[in-house]
VEXDREN-2710 file (C-alpha; in Angstrom, 1 decimal):
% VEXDREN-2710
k/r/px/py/pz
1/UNK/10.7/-22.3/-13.4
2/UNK/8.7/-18.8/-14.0
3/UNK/5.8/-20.7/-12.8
4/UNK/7.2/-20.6/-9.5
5/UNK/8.5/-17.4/-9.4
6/UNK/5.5/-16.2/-10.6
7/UNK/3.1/-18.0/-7.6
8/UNK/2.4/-16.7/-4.2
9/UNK/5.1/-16.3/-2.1
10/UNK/3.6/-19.1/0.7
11/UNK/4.3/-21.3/-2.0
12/UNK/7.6/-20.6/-2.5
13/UNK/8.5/-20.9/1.4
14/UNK/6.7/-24.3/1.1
15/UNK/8.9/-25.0/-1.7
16/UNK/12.5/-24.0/0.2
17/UNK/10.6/-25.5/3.3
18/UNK/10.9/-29.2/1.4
19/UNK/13.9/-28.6/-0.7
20/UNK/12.2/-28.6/-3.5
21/UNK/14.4/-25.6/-4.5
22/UNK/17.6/-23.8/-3.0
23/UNK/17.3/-20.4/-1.5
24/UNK/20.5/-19.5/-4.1
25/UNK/18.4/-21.5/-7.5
26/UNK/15.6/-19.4/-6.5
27/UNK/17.2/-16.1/-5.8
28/UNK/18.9/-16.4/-9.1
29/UNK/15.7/-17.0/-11.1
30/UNK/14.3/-13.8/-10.0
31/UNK/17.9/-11.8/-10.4
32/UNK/17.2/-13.3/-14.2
33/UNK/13.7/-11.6/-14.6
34/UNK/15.4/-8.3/-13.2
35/UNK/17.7/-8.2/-16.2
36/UNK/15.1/-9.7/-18.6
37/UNK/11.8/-7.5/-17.3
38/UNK/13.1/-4.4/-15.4
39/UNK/15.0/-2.2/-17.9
40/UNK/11.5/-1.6/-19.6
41/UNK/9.9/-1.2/-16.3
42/UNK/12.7/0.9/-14.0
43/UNK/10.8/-0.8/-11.1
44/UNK/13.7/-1.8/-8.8
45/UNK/16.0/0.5/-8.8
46/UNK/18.8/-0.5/-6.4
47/UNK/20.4/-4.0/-6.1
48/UNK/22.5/-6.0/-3.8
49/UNK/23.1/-9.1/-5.7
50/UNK/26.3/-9.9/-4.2
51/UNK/25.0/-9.8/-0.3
52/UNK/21.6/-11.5/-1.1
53/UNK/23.1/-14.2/-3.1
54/UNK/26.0/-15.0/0.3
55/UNK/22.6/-14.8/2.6
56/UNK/21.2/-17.0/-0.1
57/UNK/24.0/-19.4/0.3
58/UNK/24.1/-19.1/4.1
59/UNK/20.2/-20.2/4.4
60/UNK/21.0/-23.2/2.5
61/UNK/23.5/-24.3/5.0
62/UNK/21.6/-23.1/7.7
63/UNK/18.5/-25.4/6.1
64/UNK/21.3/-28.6/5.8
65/UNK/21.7/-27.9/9.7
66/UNK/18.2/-28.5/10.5
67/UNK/18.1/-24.4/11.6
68/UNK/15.2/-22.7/10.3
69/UNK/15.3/-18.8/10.6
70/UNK/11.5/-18.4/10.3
71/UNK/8.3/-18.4/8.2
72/UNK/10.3/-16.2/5.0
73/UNK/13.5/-19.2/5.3
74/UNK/15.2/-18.4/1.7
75/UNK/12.4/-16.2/0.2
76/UNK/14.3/-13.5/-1.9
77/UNK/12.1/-9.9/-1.9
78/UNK/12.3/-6.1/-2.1
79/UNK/12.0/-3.5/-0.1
80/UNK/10.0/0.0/-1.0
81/UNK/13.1/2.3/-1.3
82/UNK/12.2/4.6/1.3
83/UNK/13.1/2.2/4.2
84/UNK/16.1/1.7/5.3
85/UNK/18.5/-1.2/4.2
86/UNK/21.9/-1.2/5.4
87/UNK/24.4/-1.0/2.3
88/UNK/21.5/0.4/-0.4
89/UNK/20.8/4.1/-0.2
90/UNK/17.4/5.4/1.2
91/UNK/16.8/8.8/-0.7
92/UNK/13.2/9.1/-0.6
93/UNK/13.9/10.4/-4.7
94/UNK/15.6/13.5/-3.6
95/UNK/19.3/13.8/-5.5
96/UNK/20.7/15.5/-2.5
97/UNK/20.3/12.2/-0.6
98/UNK/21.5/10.3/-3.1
99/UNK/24.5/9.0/-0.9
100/UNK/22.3/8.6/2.4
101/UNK/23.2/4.9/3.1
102/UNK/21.9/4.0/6.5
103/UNK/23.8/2.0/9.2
104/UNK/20.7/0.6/10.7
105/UNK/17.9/-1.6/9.1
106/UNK/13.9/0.4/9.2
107/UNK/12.5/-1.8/12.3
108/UNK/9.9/-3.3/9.5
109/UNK/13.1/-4.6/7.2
110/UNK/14.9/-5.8/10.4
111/UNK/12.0/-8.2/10.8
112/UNK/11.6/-9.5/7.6
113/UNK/15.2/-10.6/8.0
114/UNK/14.7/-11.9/11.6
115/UNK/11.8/-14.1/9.4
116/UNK/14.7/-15.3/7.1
117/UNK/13.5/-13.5/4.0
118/UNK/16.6/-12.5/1.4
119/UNK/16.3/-9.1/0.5
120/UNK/18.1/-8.2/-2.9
121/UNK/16.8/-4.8/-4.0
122/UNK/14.6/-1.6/-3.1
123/UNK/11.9/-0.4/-5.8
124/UNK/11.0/3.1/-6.9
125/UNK/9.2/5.6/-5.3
126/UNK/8.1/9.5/-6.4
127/UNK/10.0/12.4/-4.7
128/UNK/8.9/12.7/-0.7
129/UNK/6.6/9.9/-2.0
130/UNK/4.0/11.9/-2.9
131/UNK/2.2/11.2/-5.8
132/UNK/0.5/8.4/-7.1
133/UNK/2.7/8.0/-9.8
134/UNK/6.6/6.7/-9.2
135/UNK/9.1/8.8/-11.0
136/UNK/12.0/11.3/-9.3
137/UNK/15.0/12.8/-9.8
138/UNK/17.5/9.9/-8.6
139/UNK/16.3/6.7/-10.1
140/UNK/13.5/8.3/-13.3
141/UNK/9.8/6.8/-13.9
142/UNK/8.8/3.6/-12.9
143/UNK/5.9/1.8/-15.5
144/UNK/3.0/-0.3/-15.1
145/UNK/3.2/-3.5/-17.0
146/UNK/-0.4/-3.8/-17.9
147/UNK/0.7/-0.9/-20.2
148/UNK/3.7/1.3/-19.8
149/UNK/2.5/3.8/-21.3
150/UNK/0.7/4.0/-17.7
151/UNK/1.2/4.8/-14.4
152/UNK/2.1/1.5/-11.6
153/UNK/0.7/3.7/-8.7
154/UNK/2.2/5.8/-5.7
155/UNK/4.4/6.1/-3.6
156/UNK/4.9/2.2/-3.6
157/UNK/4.4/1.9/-7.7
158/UNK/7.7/0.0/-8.0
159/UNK/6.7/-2.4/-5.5
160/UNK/3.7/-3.1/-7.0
161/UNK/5.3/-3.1/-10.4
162/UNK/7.8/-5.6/-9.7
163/UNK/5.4/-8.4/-7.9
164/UNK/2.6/-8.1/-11.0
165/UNK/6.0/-9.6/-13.2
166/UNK/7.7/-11.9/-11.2
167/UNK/10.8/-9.8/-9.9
168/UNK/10.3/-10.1/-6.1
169/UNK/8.3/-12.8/-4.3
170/UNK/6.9/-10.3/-1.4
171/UNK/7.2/-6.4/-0.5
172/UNK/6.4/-4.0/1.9
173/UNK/5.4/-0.5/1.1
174/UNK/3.8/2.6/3.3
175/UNK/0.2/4.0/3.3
176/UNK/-1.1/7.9/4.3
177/UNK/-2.7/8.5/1.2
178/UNK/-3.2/4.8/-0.4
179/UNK/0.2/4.4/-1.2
180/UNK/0.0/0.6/-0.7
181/UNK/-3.7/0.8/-2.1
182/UNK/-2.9/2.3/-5.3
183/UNK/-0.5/0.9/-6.9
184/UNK/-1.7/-2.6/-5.7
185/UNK/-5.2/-1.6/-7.6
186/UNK/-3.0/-0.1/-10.5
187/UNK/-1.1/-3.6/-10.9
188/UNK/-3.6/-6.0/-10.1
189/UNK/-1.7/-7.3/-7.0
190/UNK/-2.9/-7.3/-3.6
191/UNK/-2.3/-4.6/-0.7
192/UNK/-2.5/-4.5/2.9
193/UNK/-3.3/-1.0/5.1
194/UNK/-2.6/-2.2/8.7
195/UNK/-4.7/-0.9/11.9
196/UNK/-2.9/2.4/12.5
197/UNK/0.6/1.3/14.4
198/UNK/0.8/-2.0/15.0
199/UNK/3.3/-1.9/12.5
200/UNK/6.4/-0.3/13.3
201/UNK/7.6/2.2/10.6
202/UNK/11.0/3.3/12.6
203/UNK/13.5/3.7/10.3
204/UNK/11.3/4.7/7.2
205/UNK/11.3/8.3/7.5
206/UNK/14.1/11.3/6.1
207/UNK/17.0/11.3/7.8
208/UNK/17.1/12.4/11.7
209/UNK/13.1/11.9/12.2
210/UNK/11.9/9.1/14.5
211/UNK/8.3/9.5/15.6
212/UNK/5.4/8.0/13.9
213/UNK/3.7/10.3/11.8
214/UNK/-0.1/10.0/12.4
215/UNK/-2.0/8.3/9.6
216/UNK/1.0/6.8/8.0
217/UNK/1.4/3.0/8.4
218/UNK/3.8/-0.1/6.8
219/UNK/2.1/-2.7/5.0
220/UNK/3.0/-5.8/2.4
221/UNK/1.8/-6.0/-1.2
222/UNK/1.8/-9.6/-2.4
223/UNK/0.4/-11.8/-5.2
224/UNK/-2.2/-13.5/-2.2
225/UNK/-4.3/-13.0/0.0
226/UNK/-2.5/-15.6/2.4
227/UNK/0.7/-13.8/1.7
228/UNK/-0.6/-10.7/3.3
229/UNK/-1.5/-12.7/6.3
230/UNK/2.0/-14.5/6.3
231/UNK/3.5/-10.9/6.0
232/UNK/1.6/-9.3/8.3
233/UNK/2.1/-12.2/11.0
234/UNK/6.0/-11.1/10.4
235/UNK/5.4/-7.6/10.9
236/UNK/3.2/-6.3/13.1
237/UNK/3.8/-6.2/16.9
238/UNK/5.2/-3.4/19.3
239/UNK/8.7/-2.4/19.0
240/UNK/11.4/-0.4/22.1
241/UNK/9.5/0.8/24.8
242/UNK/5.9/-1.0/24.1
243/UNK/7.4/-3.9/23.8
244/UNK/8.7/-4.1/27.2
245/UNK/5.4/-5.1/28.2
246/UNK/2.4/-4.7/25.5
247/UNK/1.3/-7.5/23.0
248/UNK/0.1/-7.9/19.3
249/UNK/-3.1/-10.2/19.7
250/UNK/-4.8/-10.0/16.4
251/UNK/-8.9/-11.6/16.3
252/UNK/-8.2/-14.7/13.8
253/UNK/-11.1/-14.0/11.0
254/UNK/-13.9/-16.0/12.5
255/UNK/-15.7/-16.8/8.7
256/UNK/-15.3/-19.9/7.0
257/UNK/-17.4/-18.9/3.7
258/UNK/-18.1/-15.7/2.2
259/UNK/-21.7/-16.7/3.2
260/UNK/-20.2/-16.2/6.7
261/UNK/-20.0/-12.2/5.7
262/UNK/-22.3/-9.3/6.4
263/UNK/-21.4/-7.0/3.3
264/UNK/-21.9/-3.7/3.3
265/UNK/-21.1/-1.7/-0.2
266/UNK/-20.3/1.9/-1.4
267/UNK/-19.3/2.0/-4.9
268/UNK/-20.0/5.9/-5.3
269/UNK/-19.7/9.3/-4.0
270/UNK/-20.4/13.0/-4.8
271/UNK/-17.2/13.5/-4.1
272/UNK/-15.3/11.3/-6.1
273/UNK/-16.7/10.7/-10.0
274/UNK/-16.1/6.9/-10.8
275/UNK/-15.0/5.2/-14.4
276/UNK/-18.0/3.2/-15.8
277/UNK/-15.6/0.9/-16.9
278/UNK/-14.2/0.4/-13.0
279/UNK/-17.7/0.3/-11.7
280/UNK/-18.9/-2.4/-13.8
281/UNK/-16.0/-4.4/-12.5
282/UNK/-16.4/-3.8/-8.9
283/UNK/-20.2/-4.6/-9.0
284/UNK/-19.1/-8.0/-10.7
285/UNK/-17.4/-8.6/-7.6
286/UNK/-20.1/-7.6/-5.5
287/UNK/-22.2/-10.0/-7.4
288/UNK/-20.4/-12.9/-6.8
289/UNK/-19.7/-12.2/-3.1
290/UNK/-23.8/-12.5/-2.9
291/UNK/-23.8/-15.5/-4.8
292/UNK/-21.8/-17.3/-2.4
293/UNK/-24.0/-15.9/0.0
294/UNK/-22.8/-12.9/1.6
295/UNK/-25.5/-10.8/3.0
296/UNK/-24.7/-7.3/1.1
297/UNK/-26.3/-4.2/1.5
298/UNK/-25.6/-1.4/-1.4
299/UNK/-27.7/1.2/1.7
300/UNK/-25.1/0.5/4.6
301/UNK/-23.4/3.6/5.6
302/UNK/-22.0/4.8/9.5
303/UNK/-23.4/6.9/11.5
304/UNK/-21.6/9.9/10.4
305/UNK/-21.1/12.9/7.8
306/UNK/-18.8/11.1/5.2
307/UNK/-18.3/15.1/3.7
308/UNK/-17.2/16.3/7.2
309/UNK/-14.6/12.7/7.2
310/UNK/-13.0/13.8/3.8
311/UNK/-12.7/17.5/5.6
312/UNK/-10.8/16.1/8.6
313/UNK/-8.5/13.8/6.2
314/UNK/-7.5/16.3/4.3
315/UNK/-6.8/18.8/7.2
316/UNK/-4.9/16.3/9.2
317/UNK/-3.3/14.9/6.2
318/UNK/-2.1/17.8/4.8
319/UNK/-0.8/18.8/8.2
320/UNK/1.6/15.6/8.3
321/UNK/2.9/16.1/5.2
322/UNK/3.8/19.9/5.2
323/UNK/5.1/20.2/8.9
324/UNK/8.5/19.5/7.9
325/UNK/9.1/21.7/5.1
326/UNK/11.9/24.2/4.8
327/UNK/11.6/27.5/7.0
328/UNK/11.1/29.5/4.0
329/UNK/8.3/27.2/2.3
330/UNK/6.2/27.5/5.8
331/UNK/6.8/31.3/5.7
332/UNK/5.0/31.1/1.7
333/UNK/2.7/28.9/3.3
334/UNK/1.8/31.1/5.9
335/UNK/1.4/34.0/3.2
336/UNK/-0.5/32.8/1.0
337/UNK/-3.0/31.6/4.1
338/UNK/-3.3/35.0/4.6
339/UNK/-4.3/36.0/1.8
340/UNK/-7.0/33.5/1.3
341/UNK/-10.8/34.6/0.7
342/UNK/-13.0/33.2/3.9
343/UNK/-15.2/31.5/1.5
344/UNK/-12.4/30.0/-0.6
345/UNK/-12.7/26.2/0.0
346/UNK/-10.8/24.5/-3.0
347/UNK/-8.5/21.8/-2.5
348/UNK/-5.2/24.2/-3.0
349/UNK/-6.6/26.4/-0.1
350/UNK/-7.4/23.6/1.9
351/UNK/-3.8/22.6/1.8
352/UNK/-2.9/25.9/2.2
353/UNK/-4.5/26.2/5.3
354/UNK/-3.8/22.8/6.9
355/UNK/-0.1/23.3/6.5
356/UNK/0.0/26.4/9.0
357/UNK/-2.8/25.7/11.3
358/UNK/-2.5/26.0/15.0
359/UNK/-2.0/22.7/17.2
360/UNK/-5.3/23.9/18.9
361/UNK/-6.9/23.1/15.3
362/UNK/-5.6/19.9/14.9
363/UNK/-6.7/18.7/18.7
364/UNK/-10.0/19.9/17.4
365/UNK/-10.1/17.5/14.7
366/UNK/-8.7/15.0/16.6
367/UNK/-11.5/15.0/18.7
368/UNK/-13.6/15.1/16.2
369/UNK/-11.8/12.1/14.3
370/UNK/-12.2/10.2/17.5
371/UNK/-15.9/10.2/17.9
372/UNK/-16.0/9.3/14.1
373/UNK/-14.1/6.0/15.2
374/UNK/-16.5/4.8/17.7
375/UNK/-19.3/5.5/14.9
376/UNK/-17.1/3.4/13.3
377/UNK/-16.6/0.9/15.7
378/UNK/-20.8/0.5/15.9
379/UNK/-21.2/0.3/12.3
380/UNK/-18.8/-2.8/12.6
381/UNK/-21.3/-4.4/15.1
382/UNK/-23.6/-5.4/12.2
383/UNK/-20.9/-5.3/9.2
384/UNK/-18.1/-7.3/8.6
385/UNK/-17.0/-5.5/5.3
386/UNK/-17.3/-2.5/3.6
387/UNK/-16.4/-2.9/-0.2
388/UNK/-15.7/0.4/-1.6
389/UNK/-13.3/1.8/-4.5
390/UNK/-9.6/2.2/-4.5
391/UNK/-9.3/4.9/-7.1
392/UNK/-11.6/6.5/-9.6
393/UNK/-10.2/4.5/-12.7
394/UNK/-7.8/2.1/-13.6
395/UNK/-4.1/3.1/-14.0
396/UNK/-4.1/6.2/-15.9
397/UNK/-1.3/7.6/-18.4
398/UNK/1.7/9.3/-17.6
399/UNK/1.4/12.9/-16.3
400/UNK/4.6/14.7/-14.9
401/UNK/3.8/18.1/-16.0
402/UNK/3.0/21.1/-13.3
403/UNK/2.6/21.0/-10.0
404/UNK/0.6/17.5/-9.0
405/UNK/-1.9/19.6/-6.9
406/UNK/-3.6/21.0/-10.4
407/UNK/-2.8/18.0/-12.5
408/UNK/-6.2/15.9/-13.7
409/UNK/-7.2/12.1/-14.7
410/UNK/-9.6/11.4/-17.3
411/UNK/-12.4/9.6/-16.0
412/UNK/-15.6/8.7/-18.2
413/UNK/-13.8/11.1/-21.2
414/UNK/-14.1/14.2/-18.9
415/UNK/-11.1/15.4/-16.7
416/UNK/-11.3/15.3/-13.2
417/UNK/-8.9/16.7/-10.1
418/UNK/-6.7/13.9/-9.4
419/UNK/-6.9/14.8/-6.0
420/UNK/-10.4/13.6/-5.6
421/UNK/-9.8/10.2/-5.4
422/UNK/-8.1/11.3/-1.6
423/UNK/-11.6/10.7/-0.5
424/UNK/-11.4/6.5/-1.2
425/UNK/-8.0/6.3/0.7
426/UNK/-9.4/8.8/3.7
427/UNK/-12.4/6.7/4.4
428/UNK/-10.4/4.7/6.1
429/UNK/-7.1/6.5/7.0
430/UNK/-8.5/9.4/8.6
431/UNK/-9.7/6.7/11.6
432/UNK/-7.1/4.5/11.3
433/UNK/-9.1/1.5/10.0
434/UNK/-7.4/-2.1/8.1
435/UNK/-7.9/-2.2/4.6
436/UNK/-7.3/-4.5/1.9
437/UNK/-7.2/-3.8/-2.2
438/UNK/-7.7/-7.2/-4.2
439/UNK/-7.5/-7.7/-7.6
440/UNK/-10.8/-8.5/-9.3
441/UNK/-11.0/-8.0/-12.8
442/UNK/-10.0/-6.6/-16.4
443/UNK/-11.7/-3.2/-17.6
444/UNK/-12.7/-3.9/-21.2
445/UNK/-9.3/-1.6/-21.8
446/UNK/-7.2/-4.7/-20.1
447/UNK/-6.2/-2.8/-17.4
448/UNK/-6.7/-4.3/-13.8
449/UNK/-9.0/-3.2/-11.0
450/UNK/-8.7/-3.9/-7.4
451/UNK/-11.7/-3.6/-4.4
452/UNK/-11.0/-2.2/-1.4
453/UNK/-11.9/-3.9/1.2
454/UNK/-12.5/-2.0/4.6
455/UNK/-12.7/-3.4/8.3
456/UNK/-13.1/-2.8/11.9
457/UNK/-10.2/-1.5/13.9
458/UNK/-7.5/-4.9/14.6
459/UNK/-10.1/-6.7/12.2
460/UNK/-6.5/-6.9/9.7
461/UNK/-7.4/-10.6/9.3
462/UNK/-11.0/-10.6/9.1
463/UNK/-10.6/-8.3/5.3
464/UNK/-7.7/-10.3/4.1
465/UNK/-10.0/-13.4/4.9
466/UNK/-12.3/-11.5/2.7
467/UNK/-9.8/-11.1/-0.2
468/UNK/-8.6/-14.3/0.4
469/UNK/-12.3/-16.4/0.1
470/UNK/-13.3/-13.7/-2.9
471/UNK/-10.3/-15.0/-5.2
472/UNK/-11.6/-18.4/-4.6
473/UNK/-14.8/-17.2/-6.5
474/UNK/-13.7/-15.0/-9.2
475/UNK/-10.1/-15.5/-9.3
476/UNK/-7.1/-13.5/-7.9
477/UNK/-3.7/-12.2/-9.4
478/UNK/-3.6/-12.4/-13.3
479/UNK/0.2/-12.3/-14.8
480/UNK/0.4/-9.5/-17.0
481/UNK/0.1/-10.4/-20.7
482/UNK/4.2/-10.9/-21.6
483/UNK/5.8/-11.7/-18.1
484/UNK/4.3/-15.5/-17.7
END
């Protein structure tokens, strides 16, 4: 039965759908992979076999009642560790939340339960999830299993991990920084960024914090392109007071054929140096999108400076992520902003700088960001796509020395700034554009690459339609060699 374990997750529902299988038979089969696969892997690291296996048994006999709870009836899944699942802990890889076990299900996990999914487990995540590697203090280091001598991605590296080997039929991770983008490139599984808010990510945060931090959105990772769509269908919508009286109407994709598609394509960038190897795989996806007749243009680019977008990202980025540090760590930060040289523009200074700027600042770039969006928005009036790169390589090995700031990847034999390939997962962060990472190939090395497939704002199901009709040509999820 790995063969079904193993296939989309719209299959699966299919499967429970017509009896084909028990909710209990199949939630078993993938508790067996997690004691076969995962003590190599350390990709989920928190269970609830006893509770998933009595809602298990309480779908069946909902099923034999002729009650269906929704689209997910049965499916058994994981959750990305930092939302919260009532009974499993939520410690975002910090020890001193170890024991943080929430009383109320993240609004995201709630609905994936309203759908009818099981949910047995949470997957691994890097400390404050902020890295694109997955190791901490709590649960250790999660690996990819393309090679575990590698990294699966970050923050959501174990749920990417544990869908490329058949230990969780769906997921859901979060995205400022390509956290669902990575690790689905990284695994060779697929990855959806959402339009900016329209999913709700209540209840995936630290302890006591419950606005939405800008940027930062919930998304699924699956093993298809059609389970991103069933996913997001789940998912998205407006939640407390929106949803009083506002309403999610996302534009069905109106393309039938990748012919349908006006492609435009940016596989390079001063700003980010690119493996040959993960070129050469992305352009053989390009390729084949033309050849089934997608208009592509390699020249396409908006209206705008793409340095001055990266700037922005990083300012605004960098100001979510350090505005709730420790009193003390904003006092260093405001220090050593102090004593920075005018002309000093490296990425550690940049940081430096974002973390203590004035709220005048980021209304500035906000601004700014916004008349980037409607450049955006007109570039999207002759483009359905934009292909572009997820990362600068493949999944690259191990590094948990230093400070992550200084640490480097080797790309093309040279070593590079890790923190370069922020400009790929800005592009279209920073103005809160969809995105979707497929899988489409094997570097000679056997490690898998993903495209990143970019859209206009609410166009969620025109890129997964993209992702979707592009597997059809060159072929989507590949089981790592040794899980099949």
């Amino acid at each position: 039965m790995d063969d079904l374990v193993l296939a989309p997750a719209w299959q699966q529902c299919a499967a429970l759908r017509e009896k084909r299988i028990t909710a209990r038979a199949l939630l078993e089969l993938y508790l067996d992979r997690v004691a076969r696969f995962n003590p190599a892997l350390n990709a989920i690291i928190a269970l609830d076999a006893e509770g998933a296996l009595a809602r298990a048994d309480a779908a069946d006999e909902a099923k034999a009642r002729g009650e269906f709870w929704g689209p997910l009836h049965g499916l058994p899944m994981t959750v990305k560790e930092s939302f919260d699942f009532v009974g499993l802990p939520t410690t975002w890889g910090k020890p001193e939340l170890a024991q943080n076990i929430p009383n109320r299900n993240a609004a995201a996990v709630q609905r994936l339960l309203d759908a009818g999914a099981v949910i047995f487990g949470k997957t691994n995540v890097p400390l404050l999830l902020g890295d694109w590697q997955s190791f901490n203090e709590v649960y250790g280091t999660t690996n990819n299993p393309w090679d575990l001598s590698r990294v699966p991605g970050g923050s959501s590296g174990g749920s990417a991990a544990a869908l490329a080997t058949g230990m969780t039929g769906l997921e859901i991770g979060s995205d400022i920084g390509a956290s669902v983008r990575n690790p689905a490139h990284y695994c060779g599984v697929y990855g959806h960024k959402p339009t900016y808010g329209i999913v709700p990510i209540r209840g995936q945060a630290v302890p006591g914090i419950v606005a939405p931090a800008d940027i930062s959105v919930a998304g699924p990772l699956a093993r298809s392109a059609q389970d991103l769509a069933l996913a997001l269908g789940v998912l998205a919508g407006p939640i407390d007071f929106d949803a009083a009286g506002w309403r999610l109407d996302l534009p069905p994709a109106p393309q039938r054929s990748l012919a349908d598609f006006r492609v435009a394509v940016m596989v390079d960038d001063t700003h980010c140096a690119l493996d040959d190897e993960l070129v050469s795989c992305l352009q053989r996806a390009v390729v084949a999108a033309g050849r089934a007749g997608a208009r592509v243009s390699d020249g396409a680019r908006p209206d705008l400076d793409l340095a001055r977008s990266h700037a922005l990202y990083i300012q605004l980025l960098r100001g979510v992520t350090t505005a709730r540090v420790p009193p003390e760590q904003a006092a260093e930060f405001r220090k050593a902003a102090a004593a920075l040289e005018p002309d000093d523009h490296s990425y550690r200074a940049t940081v430096t700088r974002a973390a203590v700027q004035e709220h005048r600042n980021w209304l500035a770039a906000h601004e700014e960001r916004t008349k980037m969006r409607y450049k955006w928005a007109a570039f999207f009036d002759d483009y359905d796509v934009l292909l572009c790169p997820t990362a600068a390589s493949a999944a690259f090995v191990h590094d948990q020395e230093g400070d992550r700031i200084d640490r480097t990847i080797l790309v093309n034999g040279r070593h590079e700034n890790t923190n370069d390939q922020l400009f790929w997962a800005g592009l279209s962060g920073v103005v809160y554009l969809p995105s979707t990472v497929a899988p489409v190939g094997l570097t000679t090395s056997g490690l898998p690459v993903g495209i990143q497939i970019v859209g206009r704002h609410l166009g969620d199901l025109t890129t997964i339609r993209f992702a979707e009709l592009l597997a059809a040509e060159i072929g989507g999820f590949e089981v790592p060699p040794g899980y099949g």
